[in-house]
MIZA-150631 format. One record per atom (N, C-alpha, C, O): atom name; x, y, z. Coordinates in Angstrom, 2 decimals. Layout:
! MIZA-150631
CA;X;Y;Z $
...
! end
This chain:
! MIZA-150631
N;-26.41;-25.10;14.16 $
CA;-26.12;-25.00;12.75 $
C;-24.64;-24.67;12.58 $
O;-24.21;-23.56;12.90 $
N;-23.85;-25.64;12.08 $
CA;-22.34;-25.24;11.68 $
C;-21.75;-24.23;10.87 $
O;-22.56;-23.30;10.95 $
N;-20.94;-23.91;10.22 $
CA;-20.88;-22.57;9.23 $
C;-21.21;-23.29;7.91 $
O;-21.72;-22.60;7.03 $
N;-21.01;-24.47;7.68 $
CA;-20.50;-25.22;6.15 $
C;-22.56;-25.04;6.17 $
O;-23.04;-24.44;5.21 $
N;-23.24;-25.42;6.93 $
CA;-24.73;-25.55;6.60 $
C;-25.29;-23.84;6.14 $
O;-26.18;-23.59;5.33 $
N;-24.59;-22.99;6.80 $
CA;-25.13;-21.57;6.63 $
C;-24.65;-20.73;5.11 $
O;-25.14;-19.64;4.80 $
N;-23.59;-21.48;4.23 $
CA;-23.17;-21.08;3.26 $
C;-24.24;-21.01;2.58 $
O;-25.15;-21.80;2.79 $
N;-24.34;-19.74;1.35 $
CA;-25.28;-19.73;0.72 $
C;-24.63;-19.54;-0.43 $
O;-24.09;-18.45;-0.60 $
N;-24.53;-20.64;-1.56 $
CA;-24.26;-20.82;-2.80 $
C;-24.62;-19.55;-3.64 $
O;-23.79;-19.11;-4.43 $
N;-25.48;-19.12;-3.53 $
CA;-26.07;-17.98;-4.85 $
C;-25.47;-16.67;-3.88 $
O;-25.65;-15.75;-4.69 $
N;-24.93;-16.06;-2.76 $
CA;-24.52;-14.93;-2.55 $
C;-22.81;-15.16;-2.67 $
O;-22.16;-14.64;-1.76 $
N;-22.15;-15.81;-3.61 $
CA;-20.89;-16.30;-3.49 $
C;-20.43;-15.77;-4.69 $
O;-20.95;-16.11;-5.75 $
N;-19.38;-14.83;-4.64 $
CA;-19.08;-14.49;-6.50 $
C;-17.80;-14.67;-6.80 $
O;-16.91;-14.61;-5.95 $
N;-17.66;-14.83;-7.67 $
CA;-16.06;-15.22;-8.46 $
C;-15.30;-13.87;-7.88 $
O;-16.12;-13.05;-7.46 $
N;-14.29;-13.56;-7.79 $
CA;-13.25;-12.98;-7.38 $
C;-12.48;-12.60;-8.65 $
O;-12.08;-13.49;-9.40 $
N;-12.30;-11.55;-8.85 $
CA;-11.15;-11.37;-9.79 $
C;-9.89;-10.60;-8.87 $
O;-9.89;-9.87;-7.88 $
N;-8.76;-11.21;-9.79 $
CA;-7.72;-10.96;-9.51 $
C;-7.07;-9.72;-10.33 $
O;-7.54;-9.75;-11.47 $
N;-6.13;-8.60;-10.16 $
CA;-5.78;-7.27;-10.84 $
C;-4.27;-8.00;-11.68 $
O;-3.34;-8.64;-11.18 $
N;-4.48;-7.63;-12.97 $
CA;-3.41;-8.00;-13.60 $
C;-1.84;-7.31;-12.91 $
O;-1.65;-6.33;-12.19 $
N;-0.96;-8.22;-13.46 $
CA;0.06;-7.43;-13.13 $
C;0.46;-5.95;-13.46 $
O;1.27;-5.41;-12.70 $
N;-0.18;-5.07;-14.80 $
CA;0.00;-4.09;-14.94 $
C;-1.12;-3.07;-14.51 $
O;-1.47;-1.96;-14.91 $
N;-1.51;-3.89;-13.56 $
CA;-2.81;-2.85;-12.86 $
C;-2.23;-3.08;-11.38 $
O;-2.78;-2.36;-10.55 $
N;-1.35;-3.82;-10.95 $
CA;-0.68;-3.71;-9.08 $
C;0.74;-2.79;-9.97 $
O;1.13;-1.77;-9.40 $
N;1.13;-3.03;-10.73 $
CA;2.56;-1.81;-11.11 $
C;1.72;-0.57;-10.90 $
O;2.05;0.35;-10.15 $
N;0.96;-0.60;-11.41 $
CA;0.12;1.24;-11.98 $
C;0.20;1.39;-10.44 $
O;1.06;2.07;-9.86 $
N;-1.11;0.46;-9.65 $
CA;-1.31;0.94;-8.38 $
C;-0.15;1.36;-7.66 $
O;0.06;2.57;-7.49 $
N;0.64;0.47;-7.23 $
CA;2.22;0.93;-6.84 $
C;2.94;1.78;-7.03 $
O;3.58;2.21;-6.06 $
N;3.15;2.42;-8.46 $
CA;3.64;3.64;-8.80 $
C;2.91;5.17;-8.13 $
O;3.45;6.15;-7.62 $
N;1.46;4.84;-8.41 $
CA;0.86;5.53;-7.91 $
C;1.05;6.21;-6.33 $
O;1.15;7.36;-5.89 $
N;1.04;5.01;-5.81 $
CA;1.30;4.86;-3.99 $
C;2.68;5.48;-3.95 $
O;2.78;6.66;-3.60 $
N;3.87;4.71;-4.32 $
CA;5.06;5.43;-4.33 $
C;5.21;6.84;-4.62 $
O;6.31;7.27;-4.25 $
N;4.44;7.68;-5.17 $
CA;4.53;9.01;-5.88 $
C;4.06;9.66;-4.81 $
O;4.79;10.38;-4.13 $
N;2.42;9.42;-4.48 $
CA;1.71;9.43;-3.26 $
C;2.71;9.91;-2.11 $
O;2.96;11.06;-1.76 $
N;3.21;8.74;-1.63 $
CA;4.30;8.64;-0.55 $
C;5.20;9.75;-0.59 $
O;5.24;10.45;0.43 $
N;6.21;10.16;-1.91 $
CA;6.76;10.74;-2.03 $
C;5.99;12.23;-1.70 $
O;5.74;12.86;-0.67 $
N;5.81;12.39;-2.86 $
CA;5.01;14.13;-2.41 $
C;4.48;14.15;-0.78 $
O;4.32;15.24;-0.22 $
N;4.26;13.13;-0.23 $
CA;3.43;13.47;1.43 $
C;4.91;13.58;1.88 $
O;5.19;14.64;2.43 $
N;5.89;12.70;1.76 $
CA;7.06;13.20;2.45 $
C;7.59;14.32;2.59 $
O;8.00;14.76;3.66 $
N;7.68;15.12;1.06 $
CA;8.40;16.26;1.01 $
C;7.58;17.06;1.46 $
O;8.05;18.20;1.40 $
N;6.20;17.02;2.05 $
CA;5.36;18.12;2.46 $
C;5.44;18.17;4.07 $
O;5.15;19.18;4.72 $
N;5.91;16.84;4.68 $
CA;6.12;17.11;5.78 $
C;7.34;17.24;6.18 $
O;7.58;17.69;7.30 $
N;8.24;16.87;5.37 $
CA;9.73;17.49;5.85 $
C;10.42;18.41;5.08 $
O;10.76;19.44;5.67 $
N;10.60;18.34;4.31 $
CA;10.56;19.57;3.27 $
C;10.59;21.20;3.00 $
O;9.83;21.60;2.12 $
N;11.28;22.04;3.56 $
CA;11.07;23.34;3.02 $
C;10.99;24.05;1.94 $
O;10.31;25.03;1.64 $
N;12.26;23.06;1.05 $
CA;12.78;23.46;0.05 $
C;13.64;22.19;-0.61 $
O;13.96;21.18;0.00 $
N;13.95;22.49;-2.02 $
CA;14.42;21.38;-2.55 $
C;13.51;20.37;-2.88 $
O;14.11;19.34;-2.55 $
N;12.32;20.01;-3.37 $
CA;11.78;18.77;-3.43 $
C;12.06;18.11;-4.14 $
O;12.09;16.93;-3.76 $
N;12.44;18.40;-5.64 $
CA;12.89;17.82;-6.72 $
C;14.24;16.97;-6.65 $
O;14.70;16.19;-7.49 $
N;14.85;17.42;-5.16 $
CA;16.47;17.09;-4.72 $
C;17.17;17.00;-5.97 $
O;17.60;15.98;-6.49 $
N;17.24;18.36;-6.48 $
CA;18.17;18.91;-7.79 $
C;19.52;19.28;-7.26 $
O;20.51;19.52;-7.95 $
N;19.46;19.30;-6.11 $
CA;20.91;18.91;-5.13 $
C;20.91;18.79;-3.89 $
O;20.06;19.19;-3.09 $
N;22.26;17.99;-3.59 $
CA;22.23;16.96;-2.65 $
C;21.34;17.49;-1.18 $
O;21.39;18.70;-0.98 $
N;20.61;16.71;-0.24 $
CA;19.77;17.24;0.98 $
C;20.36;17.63;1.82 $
O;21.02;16.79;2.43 $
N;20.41;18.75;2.19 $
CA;20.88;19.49;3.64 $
C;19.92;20.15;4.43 $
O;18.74;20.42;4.22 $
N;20.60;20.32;5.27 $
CA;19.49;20.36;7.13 $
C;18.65;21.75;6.21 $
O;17.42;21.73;6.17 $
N;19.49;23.01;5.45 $
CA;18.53;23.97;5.58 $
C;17.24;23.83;4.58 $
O;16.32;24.64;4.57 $
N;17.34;22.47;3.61 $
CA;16.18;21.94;3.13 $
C;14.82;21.45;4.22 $
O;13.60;21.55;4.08 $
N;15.53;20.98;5.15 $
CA;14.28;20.29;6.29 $
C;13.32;21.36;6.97 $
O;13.61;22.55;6.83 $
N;12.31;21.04;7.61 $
CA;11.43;22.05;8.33 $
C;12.23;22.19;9.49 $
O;13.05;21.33;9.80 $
N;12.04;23.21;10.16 $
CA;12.42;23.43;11.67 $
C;11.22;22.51;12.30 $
O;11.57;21.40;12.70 $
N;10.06;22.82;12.41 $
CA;8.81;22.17;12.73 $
C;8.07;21.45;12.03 $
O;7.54;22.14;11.16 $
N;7.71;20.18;11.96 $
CA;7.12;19.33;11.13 $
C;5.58;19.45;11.54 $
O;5.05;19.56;12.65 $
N;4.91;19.36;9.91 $
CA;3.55;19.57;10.22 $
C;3.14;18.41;9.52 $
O;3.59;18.01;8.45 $
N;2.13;17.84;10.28 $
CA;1.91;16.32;9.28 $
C;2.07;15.14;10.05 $
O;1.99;15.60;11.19 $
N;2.24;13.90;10.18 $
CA;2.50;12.52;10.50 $
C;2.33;11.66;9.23 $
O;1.40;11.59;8.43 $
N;3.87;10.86;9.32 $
CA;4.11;9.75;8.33 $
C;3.45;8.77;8.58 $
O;2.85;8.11;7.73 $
N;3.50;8.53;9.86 $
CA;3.13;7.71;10.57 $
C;1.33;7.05;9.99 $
O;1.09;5.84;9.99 $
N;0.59;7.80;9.67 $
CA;-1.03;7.77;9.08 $
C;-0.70;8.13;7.53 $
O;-1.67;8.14;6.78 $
N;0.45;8.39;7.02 $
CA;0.21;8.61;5.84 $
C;0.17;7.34;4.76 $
O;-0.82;6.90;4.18 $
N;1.18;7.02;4.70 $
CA;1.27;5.59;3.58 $
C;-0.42;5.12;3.48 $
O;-1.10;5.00;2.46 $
N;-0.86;4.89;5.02 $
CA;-2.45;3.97;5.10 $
C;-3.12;4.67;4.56 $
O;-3.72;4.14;3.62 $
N;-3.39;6.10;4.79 $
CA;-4.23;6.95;4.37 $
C;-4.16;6.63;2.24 $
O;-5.07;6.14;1.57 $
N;-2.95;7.08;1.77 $
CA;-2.71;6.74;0.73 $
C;-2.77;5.50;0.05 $
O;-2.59;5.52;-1.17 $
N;-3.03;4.23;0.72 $
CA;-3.57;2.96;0.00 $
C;-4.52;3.45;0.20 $
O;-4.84;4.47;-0.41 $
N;-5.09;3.03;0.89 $
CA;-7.11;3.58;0.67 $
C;-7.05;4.21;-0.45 $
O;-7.61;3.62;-1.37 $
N;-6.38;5.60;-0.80 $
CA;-6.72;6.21;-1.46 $
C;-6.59;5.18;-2.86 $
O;-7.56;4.52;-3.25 $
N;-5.79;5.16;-3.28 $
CA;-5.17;4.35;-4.20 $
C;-6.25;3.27;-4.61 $
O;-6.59;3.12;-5.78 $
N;-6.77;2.50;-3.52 $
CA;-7.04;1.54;-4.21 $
C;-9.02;1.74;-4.24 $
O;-9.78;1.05;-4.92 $
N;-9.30;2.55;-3.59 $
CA;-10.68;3.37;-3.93 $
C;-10.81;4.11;-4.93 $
O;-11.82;4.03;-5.63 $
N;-9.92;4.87;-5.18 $
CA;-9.88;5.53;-6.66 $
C;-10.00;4.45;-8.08 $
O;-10.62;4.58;-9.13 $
N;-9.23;3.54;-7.64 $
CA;-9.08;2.27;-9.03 $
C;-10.82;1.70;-9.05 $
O;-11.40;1.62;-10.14 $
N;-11.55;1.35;-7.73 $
CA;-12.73;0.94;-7.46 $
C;-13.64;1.95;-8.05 $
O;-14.47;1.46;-8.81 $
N;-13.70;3.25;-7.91 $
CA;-14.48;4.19;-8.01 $
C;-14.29;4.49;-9.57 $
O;-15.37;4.53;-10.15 $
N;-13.11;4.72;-10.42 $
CA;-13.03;4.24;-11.54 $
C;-13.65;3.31;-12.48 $
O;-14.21;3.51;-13.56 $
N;-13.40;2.04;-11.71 $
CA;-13.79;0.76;-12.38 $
C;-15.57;0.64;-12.88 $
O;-16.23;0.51;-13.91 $
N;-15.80;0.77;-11.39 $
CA;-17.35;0.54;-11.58 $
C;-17.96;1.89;-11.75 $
O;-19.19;1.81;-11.80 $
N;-17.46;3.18;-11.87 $
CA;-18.15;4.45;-11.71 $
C;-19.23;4.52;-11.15 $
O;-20.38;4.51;-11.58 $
N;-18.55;4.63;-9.56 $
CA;-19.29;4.98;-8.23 $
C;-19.29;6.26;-7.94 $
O;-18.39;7.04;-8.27 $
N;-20.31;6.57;-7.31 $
CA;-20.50;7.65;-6.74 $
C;-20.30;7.58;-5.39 $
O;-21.19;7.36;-4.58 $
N;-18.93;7.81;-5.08 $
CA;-18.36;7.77;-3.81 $
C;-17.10;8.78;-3.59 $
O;-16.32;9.25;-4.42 $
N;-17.21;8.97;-2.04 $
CA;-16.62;10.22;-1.80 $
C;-15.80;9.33;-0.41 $
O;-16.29;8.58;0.43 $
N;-13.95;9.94;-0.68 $
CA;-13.48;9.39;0.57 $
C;-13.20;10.62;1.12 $
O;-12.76;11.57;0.47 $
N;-13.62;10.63;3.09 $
CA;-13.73;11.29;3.69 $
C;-12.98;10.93;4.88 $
O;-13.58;10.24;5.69 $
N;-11.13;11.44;5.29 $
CA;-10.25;11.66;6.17 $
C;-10.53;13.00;6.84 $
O;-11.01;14.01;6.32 $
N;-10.02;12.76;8.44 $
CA;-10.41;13.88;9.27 $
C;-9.20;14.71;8.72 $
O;-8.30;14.11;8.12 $
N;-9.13;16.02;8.88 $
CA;-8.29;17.27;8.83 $
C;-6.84;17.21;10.14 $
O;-6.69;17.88;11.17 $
N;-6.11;16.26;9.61 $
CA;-5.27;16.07;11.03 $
C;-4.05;15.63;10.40 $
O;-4.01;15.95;9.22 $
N;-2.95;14.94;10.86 $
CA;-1.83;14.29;10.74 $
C;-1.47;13.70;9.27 $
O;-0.35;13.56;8.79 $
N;-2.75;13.40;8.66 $
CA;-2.91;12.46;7.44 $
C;-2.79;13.93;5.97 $
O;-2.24;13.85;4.87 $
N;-3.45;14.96;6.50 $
CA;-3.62;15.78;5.18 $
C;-2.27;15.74;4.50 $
O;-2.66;15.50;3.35 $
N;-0.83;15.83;4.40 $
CA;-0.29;15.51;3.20 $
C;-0.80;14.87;2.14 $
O;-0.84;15.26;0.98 $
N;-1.28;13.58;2.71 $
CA;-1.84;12.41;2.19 $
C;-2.85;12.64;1.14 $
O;-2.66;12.26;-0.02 $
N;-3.58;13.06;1.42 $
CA;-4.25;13.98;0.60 $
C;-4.18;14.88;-0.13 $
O;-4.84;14.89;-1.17 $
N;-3.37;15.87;0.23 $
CA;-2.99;16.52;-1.03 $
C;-1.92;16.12;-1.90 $
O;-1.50;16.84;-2.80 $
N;-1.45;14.88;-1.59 $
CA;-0.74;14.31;-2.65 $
C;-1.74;13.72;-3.66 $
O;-1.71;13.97;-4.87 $
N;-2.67;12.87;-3.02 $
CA;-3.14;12.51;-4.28 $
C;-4.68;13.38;-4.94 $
O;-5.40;13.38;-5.93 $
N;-4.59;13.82;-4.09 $
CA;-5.46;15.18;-4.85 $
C;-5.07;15.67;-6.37 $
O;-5.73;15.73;-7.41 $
N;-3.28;16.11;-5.95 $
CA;-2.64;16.45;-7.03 $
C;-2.09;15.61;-7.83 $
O;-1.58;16.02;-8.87 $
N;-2.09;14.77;-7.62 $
CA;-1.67;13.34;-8.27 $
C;-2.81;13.50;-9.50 $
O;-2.52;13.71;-10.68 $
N;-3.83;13.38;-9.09 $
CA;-5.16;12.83;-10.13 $
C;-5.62;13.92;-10.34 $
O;-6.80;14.02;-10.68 $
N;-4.63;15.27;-10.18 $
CA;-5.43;16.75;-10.61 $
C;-6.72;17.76;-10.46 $
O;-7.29;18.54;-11.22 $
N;-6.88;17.39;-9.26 $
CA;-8.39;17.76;-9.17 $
C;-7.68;19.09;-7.90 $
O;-8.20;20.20;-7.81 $
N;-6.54;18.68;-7.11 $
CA;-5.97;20.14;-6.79 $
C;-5.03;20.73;-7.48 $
O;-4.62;19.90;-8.29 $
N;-4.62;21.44;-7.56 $
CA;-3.10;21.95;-8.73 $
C;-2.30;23.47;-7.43 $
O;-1.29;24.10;-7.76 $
! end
């Protein structure tokens, strides 16, 4: 049996596409995201950079990885818009490791930490 014979017409659904002012929103979102996880892992002081960045703004020791963050933060981003949309009852669940900036950015982002 080829793949074209195994298609099944009635489990096939239209696709929608996100307007352009719903990938800006998302994006802004992510960018903000990004931001706050940065200043939490490098960051001592200064986040607002209300003047110019110097070394005694940076951590001596960095706690965190950038590296898992951005990914961690799409997921977030674009599960939250899902979980929104259709009002799901769903819970996203990251291990306690490298990624938590990530998380408490958008925790505080969408206010549910302060």
């Amino acid at each position: 049996m080829n793949r074209k014979t195994r298609k099944n017409p009635k489990r096939q659904r239209p696709t929608a596409t996100l307007s352009a002012e719903e990938v800006a929103a998302i994006d802004r979102y992510w960018r903000a995201a990004n931001y706050l996880s940065v200043g939490q892992i490098y960051l001592l002081d200064n986040p607002l950079l209300k003047q110019p960045l110097s070394l005694e703004h940076i951590k001596p020791r960095l706690l965190g990885h950038w590296g898992t963050t951005p990914g961690l933060n799409f997921i977030y981003v674009h599960l939250n818009r899902v979980i929104k949309k259709y009002d799901l009852n769903m819970i996203y669940i990251a291990g306690p490791g490298h990624g938590g900036p990530g998380l408490v950015a958008n925790t505080y982002l969408e206010g549910t930490y302060s």
